[in-house]
C-alpha angles and dihedrals in degrees: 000000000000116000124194128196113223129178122237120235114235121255138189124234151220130219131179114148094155125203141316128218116283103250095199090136089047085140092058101031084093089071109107090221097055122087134167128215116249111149138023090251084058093059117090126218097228094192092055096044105047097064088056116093086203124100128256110207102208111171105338113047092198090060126073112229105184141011137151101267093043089052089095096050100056112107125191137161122250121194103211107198094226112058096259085222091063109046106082088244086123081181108047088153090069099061086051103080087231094308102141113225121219103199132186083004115110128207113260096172166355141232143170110216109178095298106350142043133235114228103218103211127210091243091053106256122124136217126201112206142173096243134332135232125215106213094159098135143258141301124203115271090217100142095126097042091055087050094048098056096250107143118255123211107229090275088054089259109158094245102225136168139244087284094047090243106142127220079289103066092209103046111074128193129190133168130051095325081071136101105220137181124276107243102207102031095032089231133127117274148153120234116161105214125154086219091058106044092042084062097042089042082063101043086051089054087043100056092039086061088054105272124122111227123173117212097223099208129269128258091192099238100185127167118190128187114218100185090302105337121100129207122189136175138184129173118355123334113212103257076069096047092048090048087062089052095253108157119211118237092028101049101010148025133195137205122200126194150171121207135157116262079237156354101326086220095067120078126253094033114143130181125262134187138241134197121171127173111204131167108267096253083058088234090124144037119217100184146296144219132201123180111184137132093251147031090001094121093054083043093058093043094052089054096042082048095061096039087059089056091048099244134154141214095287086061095051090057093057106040107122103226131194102264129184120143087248095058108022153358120261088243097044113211097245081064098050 
């Protein structure tokens, strides 16, 4: 048998792992009745399952997780991106299809008691529930990067460039393993969105074929749909400008309404509500949220849309929007 020796051309590279579920809660993650979520085929349409009297088997296939008859009893906590206290939605519960909601309470613990497991809360109180699901976020999948030599940010992020290129320029990540630019306050951040990864996905495949594609930073716009209710983010909230030591008043200022999705004339409309942070000269907008049953997600894009482009409040006054009863107000709320 002949063998040659040949050399192999060099060659640039694309990485994206993403992320893995966030184990914050590892010495409780042996209870049968505790999951966390990983994939989207781990995640469980509540609002399908809970009108079916068979059993789902989630992590342990001898317990039952959810019938029928346990569906009222499952209890799990919901982050709302506007302070419910402050919304104007004087009923939350309502929208939760009898979900009860724990705010401003934290989990202490966790404990398996015969087929359920009792949720130890920060204030004391206790609730016994059926099974528990861990949705706490994500951490960078970045292994092989580390092993590699690629330099990590302190949360194990692949630092990369405007161009995506990692500390090895011909090596390129995208996705959630990344460390990416803060829209709104131009600084280095991590922030794990499908949008996001697809585009940079695209710029990465782009400048390895020779172009030369800037990312141009994420603002995080997000919508989320908890039974019917819909949440939806874009930019900073104010937990996050206060953190930075922004003062209303001085360096920001909020407004906060409810208005109906559309013409209240016209049957089905339902409020939502908007709340947007802007400098106090109105020149620029920090972020905003709307939760709402209708019409939040093309709200939120409007917005994210103008913050892209670099536009204020004034803009937002004047923007000509599509307008029908069945669709809008005349005076849409992004205007007001």
């Amino acid at each position: 048998m002949n063998i040659k020796k040949v050399e192999l051309p060099h060659f640039t590279m694309g990485k994206s792992y993403g992320s893995n579920q966030n184990w914050m809660m590892d010495p409780w993650m042996h209870l049968g009745g505790c999951a966390a979520l990983t994939t989207c085929d781990a995640f469980i349409d509540f609002s399908l399952y809970r009108d079916r009297d068979d059993l789902y088997h989630f992590k342990n296939p001898e317990k039952k997780v959810m019938t029928r008859q346990t569906y009222s009893r499952f209890a799990m906590s919901v982050k709302l991106y506007l302070e419910p206290r402050r919304t104007g939605i004087k009923d939350l519960q309502t929208y939760m299809d009898g979900v009860n909601l724990y705010l401003g309470d934290g989990v202490s613990s966790f404990a398996e008691k015969k087929d359920q497991v009792t949720v130890t809360l920060k204030s004391g109180d206790s609730v016994t529930v059926d099974f528990v699901i861990l949705a706490i976020g994500v951490r960078p999948n970045s292994e092989l990067a580390r092993e590699a030599g690629l330099a990590l940010n302190e949360r194990g992020g692949i630092v990369v460039d405007e161009y995506l290129r990692t500390s090895d320029k011909d090596i390129y990540a995208v996705g959630d393993v990344i460390e990416v630019e803060d829209f709104v306050w131009k600084e280095p951040t991590m922030v794990p969105l499908a949008g996001p990864a697809n585009k940079q996905g695209r710029i990465a495949a782009d400048n390895i074929a020779g172009g030369q594609e800037r990312y141009q930073g994420t603002q995080g716009t997000s919508v989320a749909k908890v039974f019917d209710l819909t949440a939806a983010t874009t930019g900073a909230n104010e937990k996050t400008l206060q953190k930075r030591g922004l003062v209303r008043g001085k360096d920001y200022e909020r407004v906060l309404i409810t208005q109906n999705s559309h013409a209240g004339y016209y049957p089905g409309a339902v409020p939502l509500t908007l709340k947007l942070l802007f400098s106090v000269d109105g020149k620029r907008i920090f972020g905003a949220q709307i939760v709402g049953r209708d019409g939040v997600d093309k709200r939120i894009d409007t917005i994210a849309v103008a913050m892209r482009l670099g536009a204020g409040t004034e803009a937002l006054k004047v923007l000509e929007l599509a307008y029908a009863p069945p669709y809008s107000s005349a005076k849409d709320p992004v205007n007001m």
